[in-house]
N, C-alpha and C positions, 0 to 999 in steps of 0.2 A: 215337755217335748224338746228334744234336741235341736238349738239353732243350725240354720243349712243357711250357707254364704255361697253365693256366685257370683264372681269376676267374669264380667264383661269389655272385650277391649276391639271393639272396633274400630277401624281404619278406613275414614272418609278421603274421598277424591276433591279434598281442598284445604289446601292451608296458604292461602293468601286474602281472603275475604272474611274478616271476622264477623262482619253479619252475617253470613251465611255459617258460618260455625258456631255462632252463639247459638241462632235461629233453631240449628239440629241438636245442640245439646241442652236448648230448652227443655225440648220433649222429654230428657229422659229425667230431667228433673220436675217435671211434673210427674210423676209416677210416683206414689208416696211406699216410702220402705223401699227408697233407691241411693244413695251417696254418688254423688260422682265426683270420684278420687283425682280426677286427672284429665287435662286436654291442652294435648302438645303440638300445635303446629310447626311443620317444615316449609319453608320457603322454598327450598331447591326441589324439593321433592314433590312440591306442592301438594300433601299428603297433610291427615291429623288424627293422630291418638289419640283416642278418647278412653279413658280409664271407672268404670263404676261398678258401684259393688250392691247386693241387696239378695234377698231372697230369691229360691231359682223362677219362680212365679213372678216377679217384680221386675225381676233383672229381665225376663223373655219379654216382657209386655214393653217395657223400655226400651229395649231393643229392638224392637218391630217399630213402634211410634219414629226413633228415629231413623231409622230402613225406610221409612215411607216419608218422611221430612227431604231428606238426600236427596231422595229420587223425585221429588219436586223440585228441589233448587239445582242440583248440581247437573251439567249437560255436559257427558263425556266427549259428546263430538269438538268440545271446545278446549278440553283435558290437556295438559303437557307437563309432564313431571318427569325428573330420573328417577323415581319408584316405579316398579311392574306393576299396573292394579290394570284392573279389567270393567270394574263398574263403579258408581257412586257412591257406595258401599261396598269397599275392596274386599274386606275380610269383617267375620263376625263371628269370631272364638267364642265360647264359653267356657272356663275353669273352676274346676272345682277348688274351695276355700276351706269350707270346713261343712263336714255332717252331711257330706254329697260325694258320690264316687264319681270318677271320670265316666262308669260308662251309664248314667243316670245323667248326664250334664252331654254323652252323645246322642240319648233319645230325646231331650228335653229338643237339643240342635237339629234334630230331623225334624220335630213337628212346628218349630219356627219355621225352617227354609219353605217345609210344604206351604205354611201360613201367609208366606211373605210372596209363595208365587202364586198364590189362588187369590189371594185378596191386593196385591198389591201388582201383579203381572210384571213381577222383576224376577228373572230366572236364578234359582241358583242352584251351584254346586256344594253337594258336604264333600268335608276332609277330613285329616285326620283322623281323630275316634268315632267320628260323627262319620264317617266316608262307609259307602257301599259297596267299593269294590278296593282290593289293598293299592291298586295301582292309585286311588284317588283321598292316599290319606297323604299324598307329598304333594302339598300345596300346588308347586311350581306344573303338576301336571294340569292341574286345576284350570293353572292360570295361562295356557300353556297360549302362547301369539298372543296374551293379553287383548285390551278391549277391540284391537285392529282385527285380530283373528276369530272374534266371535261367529263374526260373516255367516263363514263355511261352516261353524263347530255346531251349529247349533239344530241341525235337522240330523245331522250323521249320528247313526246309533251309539258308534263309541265314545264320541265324542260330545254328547249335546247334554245340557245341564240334567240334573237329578231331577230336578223340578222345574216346571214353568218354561219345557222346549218349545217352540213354534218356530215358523219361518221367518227369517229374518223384517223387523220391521222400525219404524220412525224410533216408538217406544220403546224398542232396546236399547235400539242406537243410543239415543238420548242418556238410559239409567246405566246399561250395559248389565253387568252380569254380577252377585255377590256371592263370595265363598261360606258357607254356614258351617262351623266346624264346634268340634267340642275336645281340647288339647291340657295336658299342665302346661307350667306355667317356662313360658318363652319369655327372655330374655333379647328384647333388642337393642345392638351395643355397636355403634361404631367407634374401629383407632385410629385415629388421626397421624397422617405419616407427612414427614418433613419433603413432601414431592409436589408435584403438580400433577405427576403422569398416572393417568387410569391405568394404562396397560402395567403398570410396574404393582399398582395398586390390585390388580385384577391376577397377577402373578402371586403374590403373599396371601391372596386370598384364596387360589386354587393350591397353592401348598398347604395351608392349614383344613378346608372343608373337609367333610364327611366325603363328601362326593371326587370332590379329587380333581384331575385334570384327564382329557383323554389321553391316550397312548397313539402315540403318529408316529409312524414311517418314515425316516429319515433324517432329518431335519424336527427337533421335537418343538420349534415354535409353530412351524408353518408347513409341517409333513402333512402329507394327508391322516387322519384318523383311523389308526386300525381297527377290525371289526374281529367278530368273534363268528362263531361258524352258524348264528340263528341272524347275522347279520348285524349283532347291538355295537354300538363303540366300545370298544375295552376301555375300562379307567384305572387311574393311576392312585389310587384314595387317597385322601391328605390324612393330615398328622390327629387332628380333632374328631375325636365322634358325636354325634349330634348337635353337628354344627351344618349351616350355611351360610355361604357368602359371595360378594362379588368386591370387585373395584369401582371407583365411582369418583369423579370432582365433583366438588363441591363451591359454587361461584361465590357463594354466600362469606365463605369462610379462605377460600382462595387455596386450598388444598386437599390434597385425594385423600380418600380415607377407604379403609377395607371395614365393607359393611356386612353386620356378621349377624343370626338369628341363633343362637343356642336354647336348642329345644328343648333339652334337657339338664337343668346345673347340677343334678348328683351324679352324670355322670363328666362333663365335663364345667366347671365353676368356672365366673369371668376370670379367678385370678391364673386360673391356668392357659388361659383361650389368650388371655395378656400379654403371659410372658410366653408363651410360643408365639403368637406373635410379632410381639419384638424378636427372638430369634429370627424367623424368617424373616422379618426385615431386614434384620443386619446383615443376614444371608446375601441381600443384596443393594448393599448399601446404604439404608436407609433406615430411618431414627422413629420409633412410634413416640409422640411427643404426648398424645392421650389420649384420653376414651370419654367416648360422650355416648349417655343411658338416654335412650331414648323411651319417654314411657316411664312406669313404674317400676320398680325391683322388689323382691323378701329384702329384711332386714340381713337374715343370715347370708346372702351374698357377700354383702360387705363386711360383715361379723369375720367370715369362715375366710376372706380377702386377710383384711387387718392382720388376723392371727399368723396367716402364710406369711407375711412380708416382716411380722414381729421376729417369728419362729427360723426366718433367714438371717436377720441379726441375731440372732441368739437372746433375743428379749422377753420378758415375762409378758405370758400373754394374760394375766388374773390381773388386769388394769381396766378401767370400768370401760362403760359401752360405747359411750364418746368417745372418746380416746383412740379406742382401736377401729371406730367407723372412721375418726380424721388419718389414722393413717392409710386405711385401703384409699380414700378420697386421693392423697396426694400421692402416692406410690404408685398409682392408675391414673393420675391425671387425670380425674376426673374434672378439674376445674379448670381444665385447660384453655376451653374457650370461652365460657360462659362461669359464673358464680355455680356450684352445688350445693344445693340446701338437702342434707339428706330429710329432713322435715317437711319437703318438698315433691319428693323424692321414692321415699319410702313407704310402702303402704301400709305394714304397722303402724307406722307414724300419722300416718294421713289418721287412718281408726281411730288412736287415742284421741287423736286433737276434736274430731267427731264428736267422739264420746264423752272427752273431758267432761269432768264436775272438781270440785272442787277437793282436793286431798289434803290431808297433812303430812305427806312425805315431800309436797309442791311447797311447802309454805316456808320462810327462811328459819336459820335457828332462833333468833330473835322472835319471830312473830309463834315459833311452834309454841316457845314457855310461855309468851305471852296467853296465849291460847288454852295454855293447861291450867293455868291459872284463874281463869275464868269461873264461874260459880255455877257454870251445868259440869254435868256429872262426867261427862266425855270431853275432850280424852283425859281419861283417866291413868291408875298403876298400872293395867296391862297394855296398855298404848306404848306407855312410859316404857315398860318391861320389853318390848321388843322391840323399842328402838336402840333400847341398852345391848341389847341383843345383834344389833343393826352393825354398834358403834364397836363390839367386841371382835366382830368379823370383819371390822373395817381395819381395826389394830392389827390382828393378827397377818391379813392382807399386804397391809405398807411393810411388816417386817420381813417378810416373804419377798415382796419389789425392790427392799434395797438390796438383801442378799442376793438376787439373782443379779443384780448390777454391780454388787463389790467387784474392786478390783482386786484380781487375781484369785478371786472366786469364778473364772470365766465358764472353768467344767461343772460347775455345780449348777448352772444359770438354770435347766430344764428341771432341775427337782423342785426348786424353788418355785419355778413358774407351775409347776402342778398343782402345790401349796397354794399359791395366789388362786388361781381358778377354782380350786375347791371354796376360798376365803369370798369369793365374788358372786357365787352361787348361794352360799348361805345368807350375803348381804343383802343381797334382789331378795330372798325366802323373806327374812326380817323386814324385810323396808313394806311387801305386802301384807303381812302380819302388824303392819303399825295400822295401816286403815282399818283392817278388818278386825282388828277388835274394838274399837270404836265403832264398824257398823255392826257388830253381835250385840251390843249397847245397843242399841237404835233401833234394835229387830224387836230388843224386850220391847222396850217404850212402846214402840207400834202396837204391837198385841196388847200391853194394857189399855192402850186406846181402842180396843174394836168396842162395839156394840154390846151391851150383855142384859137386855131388855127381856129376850125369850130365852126361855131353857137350853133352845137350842142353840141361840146368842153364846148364853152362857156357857155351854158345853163348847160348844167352837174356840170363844177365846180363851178358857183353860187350858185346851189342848193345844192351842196357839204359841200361848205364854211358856207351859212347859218344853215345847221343840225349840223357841227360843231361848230358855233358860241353858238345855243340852247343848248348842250352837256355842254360846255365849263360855259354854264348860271345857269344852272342846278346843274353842281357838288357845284360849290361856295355856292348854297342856300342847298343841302344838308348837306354840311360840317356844316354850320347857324343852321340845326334842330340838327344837332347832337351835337353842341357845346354848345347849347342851353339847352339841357338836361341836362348836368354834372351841372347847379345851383342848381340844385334837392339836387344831391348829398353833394356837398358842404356846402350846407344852412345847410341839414342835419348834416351833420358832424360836422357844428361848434354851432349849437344845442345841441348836445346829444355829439359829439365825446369825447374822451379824452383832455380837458381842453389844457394838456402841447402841443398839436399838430393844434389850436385854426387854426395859424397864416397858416399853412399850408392849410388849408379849404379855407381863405382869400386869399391865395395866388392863389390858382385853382380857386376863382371868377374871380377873375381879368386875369387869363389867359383867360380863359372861352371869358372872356369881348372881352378880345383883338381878338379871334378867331369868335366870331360872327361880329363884326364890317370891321375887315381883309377880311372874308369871302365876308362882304356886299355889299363891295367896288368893287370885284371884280363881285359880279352879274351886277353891276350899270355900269362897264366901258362895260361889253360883252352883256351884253342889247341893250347898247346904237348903236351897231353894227349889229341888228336884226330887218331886214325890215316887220316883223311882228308885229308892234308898241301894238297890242291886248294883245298880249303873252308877252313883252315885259314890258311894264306896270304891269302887273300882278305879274311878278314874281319880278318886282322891288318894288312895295305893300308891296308883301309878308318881304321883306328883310328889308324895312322898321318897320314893324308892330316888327319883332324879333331885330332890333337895340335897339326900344325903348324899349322894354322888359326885353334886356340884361342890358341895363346902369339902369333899377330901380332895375333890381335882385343883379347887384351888388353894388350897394350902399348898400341896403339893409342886407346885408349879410358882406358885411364892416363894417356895423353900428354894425353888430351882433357879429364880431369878437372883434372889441374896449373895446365893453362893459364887455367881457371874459376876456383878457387882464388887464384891470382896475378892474377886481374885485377878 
């Protein structure tokens, strides 16, 4: 059955009382087959992000548990922050992750909020995809006079929550009102500007939103606001699409910052929300000095960041992943006020570290041979074979990084970096193909160990043993096609690369070499183990046909290196 992942990112009316934020994110860790990735309190905002992830069934029941914790502890009558929130439970998104559509994660969000007003008597409104009328998929209508305006909003037809309206009473007052929505994935990001002044702040920010600034008669600070002929404001749009934002100080940190929600990053990414930004800053005098994530990010923000700011210098972007996360980091300032751990930070990351077990791609080069040398059978030649494989595409790579950086090579810097990007793709390919033939090893082992007591024992772990054996056939000749590819690269390199770095090109053939032949050896032993001789055959062909391919590529490309060398 296909795994389904749902991101949960609610936002509690309190980030100054850590037992009371521990106290609500208890709940959602009690809830087993729930992670919680994240919880971020604001001071100024007196507001907290809470970040977790699990199945859409684990993730709903977590979210309810801590929906109903809130609204015991936290009492809005008592409430003061610069965030808009309306109840004790401001907002409660659900996102789709993986194996779940957005609009399967808007029905899941309506049968919560019902859930939450009938058994918990806290009213709420859906939004976004989760919203019932289009007017209430834009949060801000939602939340519209915030928790002061509930008063009135809440008997009047147009106006009163989706669920759980009554006349106004103690028990609202107290929990106030929660938004249940079901949205991708939002980005919340303030830039930090060299001012104190909101209103300057509140300016950069009505230049860049989706939304814009009104059109006023006269005087466009302080004219009155023009109308259109059904009576609405005319607006002025800003430069961003699916963005919002405002102005705001901040006491904590002792300057204003334009506080921004990007709805959507394929259509507009933070590294473009940035640097328009900074323009309209400068627009008017003023210096964006960083950006501070609030919450979680994808990895590819900063990935698809990295490469824009590389891709402005003219830099090869086939430079590994670290590297080009530290530079979106300092080119966005992201560390401007505080340390950024993208380990911290990032929810890929957060997952892995979750999930960690122990690898041999984690292990250092020392402890790897130490390891192979060991007297169990793993890791073994096709372990070895595509790390060789790893090591070829890591060569051909750096010859690619220096030629896009030679000097006076400076028009050539983009072919090169095309090369590196291809060479860093195959690396990551190889580096997973080092685990994973060590666990096709480990798949046999298990099935020799099943049971085989009954016939039916017996039939089971034959059948076991041989899909194991296939698996185990399979990885070796994939590691072949991948190891196969880095000649490409290498030919290239010692072609066109930089002359001084020849031998290095030559060096990754012959890795290359070693790692398709390695590889072929072992499709050939775990073949010979597969009572499907049709299939068996076939894939020992195949492994043939790429032997002989790899020893003419790399002659070939030896010849090509010599002749460089000698001349």
């Amino acid at each position: 059955m296909k795994r389904q992942l749902v991101e949960c990112v609610p936002n509690f009316s309190e980030g100054h009382n850590m037992d009371v934020i521990n106290q609500i994110t208890s709940e959602i860790t009690k809830v087993k087959g729930v992670e919680l990735l994240d919880v971020d309190p604001g001071e100024a905002t007196n507001r907290t992000v809470v970040t977790f992830v699990g199945s859409p069934e684990d993730v709903v029941e977590a979210a309810y548990q801590a929906v109903k914790k809130a609204a015991q502890l936290i009492d809005m009558r008592q409430h003061h922050g610069a965030h808009p929130r309306m109840g004790a439970t401001d907002v409660l998104p659900l996102i789709p992750v993986e194996g779940i559509t957005l609009e399967e994660c808007a029905a899941l969000a309506r049968k919560l909020a019902e859930r939450i007003a009938n058994e918990l008597a806290v009213p709420c409104y859906c939004y976004e995809a989760a919203a019932y009328t289009e007017e209430r998929q834009n949060l801000a209508i939602c939340r519209k006079g915030e928790c002061e305006g509930l008063a009135e909003r809440m008997t009047v037809e147009a106006e009163k929550p989706d669920f759980g309206a009554r006349p106004w009473d103690e028990q609202v007052a107290r929990t106030g009102c929660t938004a249940v929505g079901a949205r991708d994935f939002l980005l919340a990001v303030n830039f930090n500007l060299n001012t104190t002044s909101t209103r300057r702040a509140n300016a950069i920010a009505f230049d860049v939103r989706e939304k814009g600034r009104p059109v006023r008669e006269g005087n466009p600070i302080v004219g009155k606001p023009k109308k259109d002929e059904q009576g609405n404001v005319i607006m002025r749009p800003g430069t961003l699409k699916c963005t919002k934002a405002i102005g705001w100080f901040i006491d904590e940190y002792g300057i204003a910052q334009v506080s921004m929600n990007i709805t959507n990053i394929n259509v507009t990414p933070l590294h473009v929300a940035f640097d328009e930004v900074c323009r309209c800053a400068q627009n008017r005098g003023i210096r964006v000095t960083g950006t501070e994530v609030v919450g979680l990010m994808p990895k590819r923000t900063l990935i698809e960041a990295g490469k824009y700011f590389l891709r402005k210098q003219q830099r090869s972007t086939g430079i590994p992943e670290e590297d080009i996360i530290n530079i979106a980091v300092h080119s966005m300032g992201l560390d401007d006020l505080k340390p950024f751990n993208p380990r911290e930070k990032v929810i890929e990351f957060l997952l892995e570290d979750k999930e960690k077990r122990n690898k041999l791609i984690d292990l250092t080069v020392k402890d790897f041979s130490k390891e192979t040398s060991r007297e169990s059978a793993a890791p073994g030649g096709g372990t070895i074979s595509a790390y060789m494989g790893a090591l070829a595409a890591a060569l051909g790579t750096m010859v690619a990084n220096l030629s896009s950086h030679k000097a006076g090579w400076d028009d050539q810097w983009e072919k090169f970096s095309n090369w590196a990007d291809k060479g860093q793709e195959l690396q990551t390919e190889m580096l997973h193909l080092v685990d994973e033939d060590t666990d096709a090893f480990n798949r046999i082992m298990a099935a020799f160990g099943m049971p085989k007591k009954t016939d039916e024992e017996k039939q089971l772990r034959s059948q076991a043993i041989q899909d194991a054996t296939l698996f185990a056939t399979q990885v070796p000749l994939h590691t072949m096609q991948a190891s196969f590819k880095t000649f490409e690269i290498c030919r290239a390199m010692a072609i066109e690369g930089n002359p001084n770095s020849v031998s290095d090109a030559g060096v990754g053939a012959l890795a290359a070499r070693a790692a398709v032949l390695g590889a072929g050896l072992n499709v050939k032993i775990n073949a010979s183990s597969l009572k499907d001789r049709a299939t068996a055959e076939k894939l020992i062909a195949e492994a043939e046909e790429l032997i002989a391919k790899a020893k003419q590529e790399e002659a070939e490309i030896i010849e090509i290196v010599e002749k460089v060398i000698n001349s």
